[in-house]
Structures are given as structure tokens and as C-alpha cells.
C-alpha positions, -999 to +999 in steps of 0.1 A: -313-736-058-338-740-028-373-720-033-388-706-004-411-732+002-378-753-001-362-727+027-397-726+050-399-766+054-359-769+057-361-740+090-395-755+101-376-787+120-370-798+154-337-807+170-342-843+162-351-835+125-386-838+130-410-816+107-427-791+136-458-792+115-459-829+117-453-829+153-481-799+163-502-816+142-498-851+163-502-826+194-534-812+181-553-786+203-573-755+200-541-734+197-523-752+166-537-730+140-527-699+157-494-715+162-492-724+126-502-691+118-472-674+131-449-694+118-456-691+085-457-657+087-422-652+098-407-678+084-424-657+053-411-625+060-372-641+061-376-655+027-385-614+014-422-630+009-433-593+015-424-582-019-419-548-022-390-526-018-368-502-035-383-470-015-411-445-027-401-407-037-427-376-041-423-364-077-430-329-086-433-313-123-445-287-142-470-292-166-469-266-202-485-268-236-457-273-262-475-251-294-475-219-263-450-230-238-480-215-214-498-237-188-521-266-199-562-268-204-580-272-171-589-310-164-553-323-174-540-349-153-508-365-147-501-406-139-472-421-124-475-456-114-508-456-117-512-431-096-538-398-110-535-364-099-552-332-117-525-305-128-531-271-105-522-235-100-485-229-099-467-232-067-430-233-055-416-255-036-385-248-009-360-245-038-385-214-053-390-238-084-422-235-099-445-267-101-478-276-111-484-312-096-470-333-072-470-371-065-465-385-032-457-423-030-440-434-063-423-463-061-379-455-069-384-481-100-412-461-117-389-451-155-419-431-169-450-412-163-481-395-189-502-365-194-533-369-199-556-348-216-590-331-204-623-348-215-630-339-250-593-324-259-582-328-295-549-335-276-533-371-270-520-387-236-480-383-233-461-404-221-426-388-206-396-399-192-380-400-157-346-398-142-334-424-122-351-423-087-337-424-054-353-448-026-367-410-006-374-381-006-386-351-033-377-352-065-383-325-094-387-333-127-387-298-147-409-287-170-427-320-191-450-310-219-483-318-241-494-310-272-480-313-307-446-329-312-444-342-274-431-377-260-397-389-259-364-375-274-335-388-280-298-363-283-267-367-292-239-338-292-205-333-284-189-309-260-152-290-271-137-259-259-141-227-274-104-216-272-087-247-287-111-270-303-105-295-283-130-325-272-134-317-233-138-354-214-157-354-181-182-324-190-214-327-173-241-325-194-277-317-181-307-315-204-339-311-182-336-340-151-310-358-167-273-356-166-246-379-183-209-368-188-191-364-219-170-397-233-129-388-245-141-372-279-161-350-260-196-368-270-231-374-250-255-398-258-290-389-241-314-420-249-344-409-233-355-370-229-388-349-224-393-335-260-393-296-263-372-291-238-351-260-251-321-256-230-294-276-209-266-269-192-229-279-190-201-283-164-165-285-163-136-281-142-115-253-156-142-240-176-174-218-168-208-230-164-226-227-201-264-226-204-267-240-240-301-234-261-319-259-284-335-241-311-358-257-324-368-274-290-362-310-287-380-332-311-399-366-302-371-388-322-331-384-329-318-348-319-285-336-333-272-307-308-238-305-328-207-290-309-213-270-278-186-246-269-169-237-236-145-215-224-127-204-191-141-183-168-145-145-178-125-117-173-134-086-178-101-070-190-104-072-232-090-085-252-079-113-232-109-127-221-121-159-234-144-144-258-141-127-293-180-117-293-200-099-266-228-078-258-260-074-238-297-080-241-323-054-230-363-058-227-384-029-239-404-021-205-371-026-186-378-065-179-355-087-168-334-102-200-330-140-181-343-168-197-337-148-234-321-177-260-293-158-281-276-179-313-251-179-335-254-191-368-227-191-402-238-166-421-231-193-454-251-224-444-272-212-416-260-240-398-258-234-357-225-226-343-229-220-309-259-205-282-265-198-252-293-187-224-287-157-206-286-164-173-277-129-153-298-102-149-274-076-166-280-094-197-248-099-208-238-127-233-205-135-249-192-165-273-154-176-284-160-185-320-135-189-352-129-157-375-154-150-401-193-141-410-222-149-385-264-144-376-263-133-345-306-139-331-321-135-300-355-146-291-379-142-264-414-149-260-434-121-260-410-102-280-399-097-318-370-117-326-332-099-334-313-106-365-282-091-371-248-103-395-216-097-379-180-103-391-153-112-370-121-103-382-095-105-357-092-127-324-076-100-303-105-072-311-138-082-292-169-074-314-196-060-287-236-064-300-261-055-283-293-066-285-325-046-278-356-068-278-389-049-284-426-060-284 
């Protein structure tokens, strides 16, 4: 395989096979350095002697303390390819999501970035994760966090639906900026994820759009998430909607439920059967579960949690709960 010094000497020849640096050199003159010059230089720039390459992005985040979920100390800084800028005062960008730092100029190859702590903090720089990068344009990250039990995650789960059991192949899964779909059985395999993150999404054709909750958030190691459950799209005309337990969450000081995690648990092994983040402003939650004896919980910060048993006994009778969070 010819180099490029190979490549540079083989282009730099004359018609008769004569090296033209032998020849200007014979010629001499004032102009044979700025001659030589020149040539290099593009004969350099053909062989990619540039370097470079791949494109730059501008990557925005926002910044929160995992033990509060609030914002972080004043002074705390964020790095991407060695590039520094101090976290500030939250803004939005065009898509009205929130962000506390932005950084222009990262090259699309850049896999990771860290948090680093203010002068004198207790805390520990973090290093987090990134999605893969186009070669332009603005990318957002999410939420990334620092503080106790922060770094990288790894999670494993697998997607079935609600009604039959089934594994469901081809369901987008998206847990913070990162998306993978669902193998045959149903499973995901996330190898790299912001720890604490505490919800994700999934997608499907033929089945609705479920915000999923991870309680407890995302730990800095191997995450079991379990079986997440998905059902058709919702009817409101009982009992033949895809559901068999419903209800709706209400906020003491009439705020707006969204964002509020509700769970099921079995009632027998507190073991986590299926969740969801409610995403409307009405409040309204609903879950297509087997027959028998749950915890239904709902949490939001800020407010007391909700515990309450329920027993589903047939598949035809909707249970309705509903959920009044107070402070």
C-alpha cells in the first residue's frame, strides 16, 4: 500500500518521468521555494493531510444534583472534548426544552463528556455518556446528573404486550438520548446510560405510546427494568378498553399532575409489575395487568407519596383509583 509521501513523489513527475523537484531544483531561481511551497500543499491536501473531519455539533444539557433532582452548586462546569463551559440559569431552547449549558463546536466522534464539580465540593467529576452524533447541527442531551450514585448505567429489559403476553419485536425504546429497538423476544440491551435517569419511553406500531418509570432511578452499574407492558390505543367505552385498572392523579393546590411516577407492584413479593409517567394534564393513568392483588404508589416531588392495595378480580370490570397527592 503506497503512503502519502509514496502518493506525493509518484504525482510530483513530469511527462517524461522526471521528478519536478529534481528539475526546479536544476532551474533554481528566486521563485523555487514558493513554487515548492504550493505544491506540497496541494498535493497535501489530496492525500486528506488536513486531518480532521467527521463535522462539529453544538450540544446542549441540563445539569441537576442526583440526591435533590434540583439544579447543581454554582461554579459547576461541564467538558466535552476538552472544551469548559460553567453551568447557568435555565433557558429553553426553540423546542421549549429546558437547558442549563450549551457547547458549540464538538467534534461528531466525541462518545462522552463530565461534570465537574465547583472548587472545594465534597462532590466528584462525572463522567456521562453521549448518543451518537450527527456531523451538524444542535443536539440535546437531556437531563445528566452529579452527585451520589452518578456515571454510567447499564439496562436491560424486555418489552411484551399488556393484552396477550406476547414479546413485541421492533419497539422503540428510549431511555434519556438514547434509543435502540426491541430484539424478537421483545428484549433491549442499553450498554451505556446517564445514571438516575428515571423514566423512558416506548413506541410501537399498533400500540400506544408508554412513558415507563424507573424507580429507583438508574444505578451507575447493571439495571434490570423487567417487563414493560403495552397495550393498544385507548378507548374510552369500558369495559373494552385495553385496560383493567384506571384512575386519575390530582395535586393539592390544583397543580398540574404531569411528570407524577405511578407503579404497580404484587402485593406478595413487592416485586414491580408495571409503571408509568403521566403524561396528560387530566391526570389520567391506566394499566392492563393479570387478575389478582397489587400496591398501587404514586410519587411526586414535593408531595407525600400514595399507597393503596387493590384486587383485581375480573378482566371485564375496570377497577378506577384515584389518586390524590397532598403536601
Amino acid at each position: 500500500m503506497k503512503t502519502c509521501r509514496t502518493v506525493i513523489f509518484d504525482r510530483a513527475r513530469n511527462q517524461s518521468g522526471e521528478n519536478v523537484f529534481a528539475t526546479l531544483s536544476r532551474k533554481g531561481g528566486r521563485e523555487f521555494g514558493f513554487i515548492i511551497f504550493v505544491l506540497l500543499a496541494t498535493l497535501l491536501a489530496s492525500c486528506g493531510g488536513g486531518g480532521g473531519g467527521g463535522g462539529a455539533v453544538t450540544i446542549q444539557g441540563l445539569v441537576k444534583r442526583s440526591d435533590t433532582r434540583g439544579l447543581p452548586d454554582n461554579g459547576t462546569s461541564v467538558t466535552l472534548a476538552g472544551k469548559t463551559v460553567q453551568v447557568a440559569g435555565v433557558r429553553q431552547n426553540a423546542s421549549g426544552q429546558d437547558y442549563n449549558f450549551e457547547v458549540v463546536g464538538v467534534p461528531s466522534t466525541t462518545t462522552e463528556g463530565r461534570i465537574n464539580p465547583p472548587q472545594g465540593s465534597s462532590d466528584s467529576a462525572v463522567t456521562f455518556p453521549l448518543p451518537p452524533l450527527p456531523s451538524s447541527g444542535t443536539v440535546y442531551i437531556g437531563e445528566v446528573y452529579i452527585g451520589p450514585d452518578t456515571g454510567i448505567a447499564r439496562a436491560t429489559g424486555r418489552v411484551v404486550s399488556a393484552e396477550t403476553g406476547q414479546p413485541v419485536q421492533g419497539a422503540k425504546v428510549t431511555i434519556g438520548a438514547f434509543s435502540i429497538l426491541t430484539t424478537q423476544t421483545g428484549s433491549f440491551v442499553f450498554e451505556r446510560l446517564v445514571a438516575q435517569t428515571d423514566k423512558g419511553t416506548v413506541e410501537a406500531a399498533g400500540f400506544e405510546k408508554k412513558v415507563f418509570a424507573i424507580d429507583p432511578p438508574l444505578a451507575p452499574r447493571d439495571n434490570d427494568l423487567g417487563e414493560i407492558r403495552i397495550a393498544p390505543p385507548v378507548s374510552n367505552e369500558p369495559p373494552g378498553g385495553p385496560y383493567n385498572l384506571r384512575g386519575t392523579v390530582t395535586l393539592q393546590g390544583g397543580d398540574s399532575p404531569v411528570g407524577t411516577s405511578v407503579q404497580l407492584l404484587d402485593a406478595d413479593t413487592q416485586a414491580q409489575v408495571d409503571s408509568m409517567v403521566v403524561t396528560q394534564p387530566s391526570g389520567e393513568f391506566h394499566f392492563w395487568v393479570p387478575l389478582g392483588r397489587y400496591i398501587l404508589k404514586a410519587s411526586r416531588s414535593g408531595y407525600t407519596p400514595f399507597q393503596q392495595e387493590v384486587t383485581l378480580t375480573a378482566q371485564n370490570q375496570p377497577l378506577t383509583v384515584n389518586v390524590n397527592l397532598t403536601r
